[in-house]
Legacy VTK file of the C-alpha trace (Angstrom):
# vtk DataFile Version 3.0
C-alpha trace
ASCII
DATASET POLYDATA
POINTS 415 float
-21.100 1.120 -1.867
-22.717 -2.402 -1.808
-22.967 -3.802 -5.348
-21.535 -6.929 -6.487
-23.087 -9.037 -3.700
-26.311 -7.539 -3.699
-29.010 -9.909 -2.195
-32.150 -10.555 -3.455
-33.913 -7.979 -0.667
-32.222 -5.500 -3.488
-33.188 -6.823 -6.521
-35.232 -3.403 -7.278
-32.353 -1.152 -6.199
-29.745 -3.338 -8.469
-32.244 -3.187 -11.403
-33.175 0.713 -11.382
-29.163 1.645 -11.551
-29.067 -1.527 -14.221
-31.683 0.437 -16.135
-29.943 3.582 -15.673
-26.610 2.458 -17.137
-28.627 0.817 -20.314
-29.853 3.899 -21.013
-26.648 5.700 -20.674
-25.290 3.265 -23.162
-28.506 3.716 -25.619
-27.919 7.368 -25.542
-23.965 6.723 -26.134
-25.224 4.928 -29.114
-27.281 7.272 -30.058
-24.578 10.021 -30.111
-22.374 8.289 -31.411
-21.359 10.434 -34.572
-21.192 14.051 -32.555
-18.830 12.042 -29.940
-16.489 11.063 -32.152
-16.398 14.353 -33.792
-15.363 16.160 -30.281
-13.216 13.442 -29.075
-10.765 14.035 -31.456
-7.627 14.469 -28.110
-7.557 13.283 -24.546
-10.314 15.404 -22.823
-12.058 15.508 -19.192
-14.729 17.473 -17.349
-11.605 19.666 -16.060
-10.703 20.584 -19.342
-14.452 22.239 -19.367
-13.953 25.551 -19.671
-11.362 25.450 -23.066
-13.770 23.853 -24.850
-16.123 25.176 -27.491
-19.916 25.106 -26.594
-20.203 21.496 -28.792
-17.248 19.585 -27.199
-18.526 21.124 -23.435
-22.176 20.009 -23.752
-20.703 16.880 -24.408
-18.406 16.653 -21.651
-21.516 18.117 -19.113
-23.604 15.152 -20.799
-21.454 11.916 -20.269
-20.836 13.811 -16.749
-24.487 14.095 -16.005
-25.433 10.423 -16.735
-22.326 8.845 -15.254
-23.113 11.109 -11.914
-26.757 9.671 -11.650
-24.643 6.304 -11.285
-22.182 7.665 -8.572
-20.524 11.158 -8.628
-17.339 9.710 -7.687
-16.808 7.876 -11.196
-14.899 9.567 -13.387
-14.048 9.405 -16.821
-11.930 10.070 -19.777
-11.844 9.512 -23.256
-9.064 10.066 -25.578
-7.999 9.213 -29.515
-6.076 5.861 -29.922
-3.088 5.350 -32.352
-5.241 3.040 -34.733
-7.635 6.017 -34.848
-10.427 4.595 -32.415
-11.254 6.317 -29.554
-10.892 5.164 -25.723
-13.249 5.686 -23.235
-12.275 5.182 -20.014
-14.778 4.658 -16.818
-12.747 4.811 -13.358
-13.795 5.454 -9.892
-9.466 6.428 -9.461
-9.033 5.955 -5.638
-12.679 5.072 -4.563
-11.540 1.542 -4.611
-15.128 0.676 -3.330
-17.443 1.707 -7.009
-14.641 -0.269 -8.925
-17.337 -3.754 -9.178
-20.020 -0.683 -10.345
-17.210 1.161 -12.753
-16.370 -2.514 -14.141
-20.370 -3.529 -14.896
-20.688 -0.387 -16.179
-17.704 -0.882 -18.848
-19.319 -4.597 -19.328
-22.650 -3.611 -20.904
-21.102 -1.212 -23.365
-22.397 -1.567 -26.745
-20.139 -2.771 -29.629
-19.234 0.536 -31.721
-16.872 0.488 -34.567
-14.708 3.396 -33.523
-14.953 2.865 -30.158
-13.549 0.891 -26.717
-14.130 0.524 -23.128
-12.209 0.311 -19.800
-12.958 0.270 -16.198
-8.818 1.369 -15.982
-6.454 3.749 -17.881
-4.057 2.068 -19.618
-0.475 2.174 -19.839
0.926 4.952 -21.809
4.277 3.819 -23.846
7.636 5.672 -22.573
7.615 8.151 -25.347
4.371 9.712 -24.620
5.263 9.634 -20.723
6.149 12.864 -20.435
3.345 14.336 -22.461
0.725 12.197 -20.298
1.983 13.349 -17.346
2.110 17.132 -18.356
-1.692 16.442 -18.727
-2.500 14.562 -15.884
-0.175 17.034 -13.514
1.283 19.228 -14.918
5.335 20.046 -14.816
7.865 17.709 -15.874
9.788 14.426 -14.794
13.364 14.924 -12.850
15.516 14.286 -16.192
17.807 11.852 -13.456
15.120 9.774 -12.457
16.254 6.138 -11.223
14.221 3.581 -9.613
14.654 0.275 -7.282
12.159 -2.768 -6.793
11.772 -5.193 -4.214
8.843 -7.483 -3.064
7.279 -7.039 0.421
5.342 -9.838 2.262
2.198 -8.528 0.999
2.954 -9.710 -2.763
2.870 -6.473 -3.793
5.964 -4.270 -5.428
7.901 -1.628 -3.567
9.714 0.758 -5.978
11.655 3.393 -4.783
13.069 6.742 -6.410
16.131 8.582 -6.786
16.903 12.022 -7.885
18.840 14.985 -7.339
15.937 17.642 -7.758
13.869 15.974 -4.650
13.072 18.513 -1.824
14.258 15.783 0.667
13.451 12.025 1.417
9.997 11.242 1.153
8.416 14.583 0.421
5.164 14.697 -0.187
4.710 16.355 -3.535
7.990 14.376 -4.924
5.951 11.311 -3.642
2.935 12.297 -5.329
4.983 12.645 -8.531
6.551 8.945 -9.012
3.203 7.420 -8.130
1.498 9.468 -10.830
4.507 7.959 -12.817
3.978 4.731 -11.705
0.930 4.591 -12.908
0.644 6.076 -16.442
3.437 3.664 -17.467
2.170 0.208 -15.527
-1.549 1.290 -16.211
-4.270 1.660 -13.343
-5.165 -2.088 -13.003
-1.397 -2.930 -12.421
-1.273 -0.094 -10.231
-3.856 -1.356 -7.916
-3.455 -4.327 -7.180
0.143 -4.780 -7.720
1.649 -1.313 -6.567
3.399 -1.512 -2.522
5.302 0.942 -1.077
6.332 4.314 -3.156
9.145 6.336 -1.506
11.957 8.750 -2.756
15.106 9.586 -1.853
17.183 12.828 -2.805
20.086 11.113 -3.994
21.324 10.033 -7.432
21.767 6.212 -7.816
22.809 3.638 -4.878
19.328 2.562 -3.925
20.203 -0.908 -3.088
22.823 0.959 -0.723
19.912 2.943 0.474
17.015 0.841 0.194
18.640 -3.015 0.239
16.177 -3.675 -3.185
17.051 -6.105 -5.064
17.040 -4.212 -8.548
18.236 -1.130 -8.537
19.142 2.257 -10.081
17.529 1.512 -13.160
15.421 4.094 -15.552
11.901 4.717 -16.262
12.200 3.234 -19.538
12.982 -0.127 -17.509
10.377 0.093 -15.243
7.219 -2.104 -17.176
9.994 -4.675 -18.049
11.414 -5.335 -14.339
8.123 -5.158 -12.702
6.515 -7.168 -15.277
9.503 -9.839 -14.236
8.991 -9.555 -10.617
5.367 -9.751 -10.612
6.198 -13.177 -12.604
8.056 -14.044 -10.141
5.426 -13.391 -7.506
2.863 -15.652 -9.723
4.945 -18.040 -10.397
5.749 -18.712 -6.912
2.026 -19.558 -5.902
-0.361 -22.833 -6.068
-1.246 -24.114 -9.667
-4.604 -25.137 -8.632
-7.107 -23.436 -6.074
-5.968 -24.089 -2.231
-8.661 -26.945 -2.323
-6.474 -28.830 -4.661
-3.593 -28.203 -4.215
-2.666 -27.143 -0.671
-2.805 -30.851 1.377
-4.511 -28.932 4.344
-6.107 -30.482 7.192
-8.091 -27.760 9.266
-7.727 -30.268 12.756
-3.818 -30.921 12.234
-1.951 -28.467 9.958
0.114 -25.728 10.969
-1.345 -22.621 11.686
-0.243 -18.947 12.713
-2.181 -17.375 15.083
-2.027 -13.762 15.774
-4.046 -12.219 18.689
-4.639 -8.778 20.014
-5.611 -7.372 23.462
-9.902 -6.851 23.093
-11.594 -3.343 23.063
-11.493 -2.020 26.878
-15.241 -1.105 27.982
-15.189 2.367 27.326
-14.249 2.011 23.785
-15.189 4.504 21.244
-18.520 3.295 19.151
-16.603 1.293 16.408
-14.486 -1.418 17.536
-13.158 -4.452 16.119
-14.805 -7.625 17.763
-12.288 -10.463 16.337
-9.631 -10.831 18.562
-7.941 -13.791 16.960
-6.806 -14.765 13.894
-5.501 -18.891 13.499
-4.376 -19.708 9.749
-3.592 -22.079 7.591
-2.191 -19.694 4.873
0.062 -17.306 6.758
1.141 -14.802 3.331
-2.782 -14.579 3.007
-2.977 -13.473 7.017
-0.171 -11.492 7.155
-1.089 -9.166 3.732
-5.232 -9.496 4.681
-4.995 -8.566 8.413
-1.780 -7.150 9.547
-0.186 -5.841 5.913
0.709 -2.052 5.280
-1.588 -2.250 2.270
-4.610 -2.817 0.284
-5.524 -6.918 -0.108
-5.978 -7.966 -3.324
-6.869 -11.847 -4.003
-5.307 -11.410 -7.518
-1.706 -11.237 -5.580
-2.143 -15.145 -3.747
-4.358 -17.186 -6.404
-3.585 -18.451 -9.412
-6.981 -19.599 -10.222
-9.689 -16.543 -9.728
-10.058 -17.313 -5.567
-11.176 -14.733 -3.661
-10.259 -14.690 0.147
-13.120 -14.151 2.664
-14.520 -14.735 5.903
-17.793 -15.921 7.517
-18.792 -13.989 10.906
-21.370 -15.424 13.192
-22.983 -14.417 16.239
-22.501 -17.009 19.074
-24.285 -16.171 22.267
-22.443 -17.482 25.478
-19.719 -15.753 26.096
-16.050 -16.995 25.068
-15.686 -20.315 25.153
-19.033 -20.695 23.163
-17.341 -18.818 20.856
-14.597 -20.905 20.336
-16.349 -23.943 20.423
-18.429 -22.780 17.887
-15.693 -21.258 15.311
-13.833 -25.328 15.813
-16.944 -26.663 14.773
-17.908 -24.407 12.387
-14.535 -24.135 10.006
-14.606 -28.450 10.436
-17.772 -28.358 8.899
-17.551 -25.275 6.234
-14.346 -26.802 4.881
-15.732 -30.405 4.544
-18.709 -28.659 2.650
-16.980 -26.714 0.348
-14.415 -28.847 -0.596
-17.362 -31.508 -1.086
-18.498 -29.132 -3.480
-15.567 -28.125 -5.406
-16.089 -24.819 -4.649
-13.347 -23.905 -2.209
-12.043 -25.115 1.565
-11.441 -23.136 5.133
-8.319 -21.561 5.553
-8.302 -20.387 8.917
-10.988 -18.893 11.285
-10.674 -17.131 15.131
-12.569 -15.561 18.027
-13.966 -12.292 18.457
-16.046 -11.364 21.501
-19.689 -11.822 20.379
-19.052 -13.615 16.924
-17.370 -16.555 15.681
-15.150 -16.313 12.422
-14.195 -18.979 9.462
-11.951 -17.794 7.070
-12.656 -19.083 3.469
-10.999 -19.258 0.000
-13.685 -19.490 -2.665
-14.045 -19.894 -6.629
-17.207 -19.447 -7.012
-18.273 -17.025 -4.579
-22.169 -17.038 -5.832
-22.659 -20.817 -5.524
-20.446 -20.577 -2.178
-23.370 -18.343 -1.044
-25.715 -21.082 -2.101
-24.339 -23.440 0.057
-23.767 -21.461 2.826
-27.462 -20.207 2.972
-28.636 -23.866 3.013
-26.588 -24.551 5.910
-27.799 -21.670 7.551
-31.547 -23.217 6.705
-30.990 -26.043 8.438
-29.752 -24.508 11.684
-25.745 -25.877 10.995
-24.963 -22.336 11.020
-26.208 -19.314 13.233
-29.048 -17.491 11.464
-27.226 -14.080 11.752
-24.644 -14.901 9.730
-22.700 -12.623 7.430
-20.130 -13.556 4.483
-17.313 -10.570 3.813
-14.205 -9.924 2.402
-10.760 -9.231 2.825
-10.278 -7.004 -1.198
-10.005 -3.646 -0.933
-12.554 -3.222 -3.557
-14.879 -5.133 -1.528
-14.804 -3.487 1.648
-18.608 -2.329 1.625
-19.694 -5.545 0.161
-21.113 -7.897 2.840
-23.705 -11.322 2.163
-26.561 -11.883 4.575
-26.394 -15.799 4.855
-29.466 -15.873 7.383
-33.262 -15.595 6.561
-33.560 -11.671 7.729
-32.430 -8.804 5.562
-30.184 -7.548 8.399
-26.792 -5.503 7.371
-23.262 -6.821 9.692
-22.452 -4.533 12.581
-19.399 -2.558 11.575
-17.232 -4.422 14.345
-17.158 -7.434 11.832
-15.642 -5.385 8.980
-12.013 -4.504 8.638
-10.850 -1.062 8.710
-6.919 -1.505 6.772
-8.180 -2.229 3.707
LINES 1 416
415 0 1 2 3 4 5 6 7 8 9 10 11 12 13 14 15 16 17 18 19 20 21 22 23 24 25 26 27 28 29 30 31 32 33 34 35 36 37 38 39 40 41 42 43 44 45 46 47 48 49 50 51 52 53 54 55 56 57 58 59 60 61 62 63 64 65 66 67 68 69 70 71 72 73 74 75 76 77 78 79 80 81 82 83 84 85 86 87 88 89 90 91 92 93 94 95 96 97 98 99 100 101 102 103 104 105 106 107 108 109 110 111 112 113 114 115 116 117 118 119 120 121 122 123 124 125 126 127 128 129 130 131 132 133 134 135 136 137 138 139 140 141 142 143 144 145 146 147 148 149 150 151 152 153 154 155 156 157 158 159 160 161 162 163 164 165 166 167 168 169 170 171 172 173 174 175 176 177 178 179 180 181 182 183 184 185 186 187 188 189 190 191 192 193 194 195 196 197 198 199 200 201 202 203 204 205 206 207 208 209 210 211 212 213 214 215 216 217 218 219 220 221 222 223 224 225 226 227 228 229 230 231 232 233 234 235 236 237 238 239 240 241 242 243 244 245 246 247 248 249 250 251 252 253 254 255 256 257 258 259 260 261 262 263 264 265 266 267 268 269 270 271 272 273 274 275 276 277 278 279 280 281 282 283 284 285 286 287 288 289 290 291 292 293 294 295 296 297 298 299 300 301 302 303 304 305 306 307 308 309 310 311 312 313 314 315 316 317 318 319 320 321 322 323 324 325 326 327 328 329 330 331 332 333 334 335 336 337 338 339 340 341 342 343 344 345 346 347 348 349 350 351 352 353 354 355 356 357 358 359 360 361 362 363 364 365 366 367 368 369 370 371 372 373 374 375 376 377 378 379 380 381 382 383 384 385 386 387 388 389 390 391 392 393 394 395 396 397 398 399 400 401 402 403 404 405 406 407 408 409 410 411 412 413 414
């Protein structure tokens, strides 16, 4: 779903589900007394059919209006230990309504007993077996251990130990320490921090096993050590945006290139057009194109960038192409970094289209620019900025003058 880079060619779709979520709110408001009556414990649309008639009309109500929205948000809402009450708007693992779940949670009123998330939050190690009774059902292996390590993606691998694990890797075991996983880091964390989950049935020795650098530690250690290593991760990156602080020169830096062998002519319908990939940036590359999971800016800026890419249609065959994409990155970098707004960090050749890849601060006023350039003919009028997030992977800006969506062979499938 297409909703944080809406263009103006949408301004009527953006302001009907706008409208709708006001009056959600406004009704919220409204009932505000018979909600906090109901929502005395943790309660959810599956819980349904234990409720008494005044608690379920509730539950069908919030579940009615939020559906209007999307049917794929969910929500929750539960009793705090100050006495206030949670609510809790999530799309869980359609990573693509999170920008709608998050503007939904931002223009929630103020309310006394109440507050608002786009994530469920951590629960404290105490109440971990509880929450996960609730959220699953069954109980924790009693000899749980755990290992960390970071991957080249930025993100956390954590691995699990136990005796009462049908073998290596099973499914349902698997299941079980990433439901863990998240209740005690919290969804956000969980997201865009959270690599590679596996188990193994065998008490202790995961750096034997595994090679991870912390290891055979217990779930009560868990938010401490991966607190640390995501430090670590954070600390280990630019202070300022790439602009700033990288000294890169897009004619005579280093890059890493990556290339793959292009679609044969009897491909199926979608195929990816870029073939190349030259950058200046390689940890952004490597987790963004060729990394085992989602891409989340968050894990290589300090400073709110978000990585992205311009596509371009260039008519001519392949060396227009890469003629194009030279001249193209030269100029967006110069522009943007004239502008304070961000530089080029790489770009590469696809069959039909030209790419720059970009690392932006301000991706609205980026936009800005890059439409004016498009205006005066410096870039091709079709055009199209998109993004490397996994929440953004439906999210696409027309730079050109025609309201014309991207071709799916411009958008990435891994993310």
């Amino acid at each position: 779903m297409r909703w944080q880079f809406l263009d103006d060619f949408d301004a009527d779709y953006k302001r009907s589900i706008l409208e709708n979520i006001d009056r959600f709110w406004s009704v919220f408001e409204q009932r505000n007394v018979s909600l906090t009556n109901q929502f005395g414990r943790t309660l959810s649309e599956a819980e349904c059919s234990e409720l008494q008639d005044s608690a379920r009309s509730e539950v069908i109500w919030v579940g009615n209006w939020l559906g209007k929205l999307d049917e794929r948000l969910m929500w929750e809402c539960e009793r705090l230990a100050d006495g206030r009450f949670l609510f809790v708007v999530t799309p869980e693992q359609s990573y693509e309504l999170r920008s709608l779940a998050n503007t939904v949670i931002d223009r929630a009123p103020h309310l006394d007993d109440w507050s608002f998330s786009a994530y469920r939050q951590p629960v404290s190690i105490d109440l971990l077996e509880s929450a996960f009774d609730a959220r699953q059902g069954g109980t924790i292996p009693r000899d749980l251990t755990f290992a960390l390590a970071r991957n080249d993606s930025n993100s956390i691998d954590v691995s699990f130990s136990s005796k009462s694990f049908r073998t290596d890797n099973a499914e349902e075991d698997m299941g079980t320490c990433i439901l863990v996983c998240e209740l005690l880091l919290g969804e956000e964390f969980s997201e865009q921090w959270l690599g590679l989950v596996q188990t193994k049935k065998s008490p202790g020795l995961l750096s034997r096993v595994f090679g991870m650098k912390t290891a055979d530690l217990t779930p009560s250690q868990l938010v401490a050590e991966v607190s640390a290593l995501r430090k670590e991760i954070v600390s280990a990156l630019p202070r300022e945006p790439y602009h700033r602080a990288q000294p890169l020169d897009v004619r005579t830096s280093a890059r890493q290139v990556i290339g793959r062998k292009p679609p044969e002519a009897d491909s199926p319908i979608f195929f990816l057009d870029r073939v190349t990939w030259s950058c200046l940036v390689p940890p952004v590359l490597n987790a963004a194109v060729i990394g085992s999971f989602y891409f989340s800016s968050h894990r290589f800026s300090n400073s709110g960038e978000t990585f992205c890419y311009v596509a371009s249609s260039c008519a001519g065959g392949t060396d227009a192409v890469l003629e194009y994409k030279d001249t193209t990155e030269a100029l967006l970098d110069t522009t943007l970094r004239d502008a304070d707004l961000g530089c080029a960090i790489g770009s590469g050749g696809g069959l039909e289209y030209a790419y720059v890849d970009l690392s932006l601060t301000d991706v609205q006023q980026a936009v800005k620019l890059l439409r004016r350039l498009c205006s005066e003919n410096q870039l091709s009028q079709q055009s199209w900025l998109l993004f490397y997030d996994y929440q953004f992977k439906d999210e696409w800006v027309n730079l050109g003058s025609q309201n014309k969506s991207p071709p799916s062979c411009l958008m990435l499938r891994n993310q």
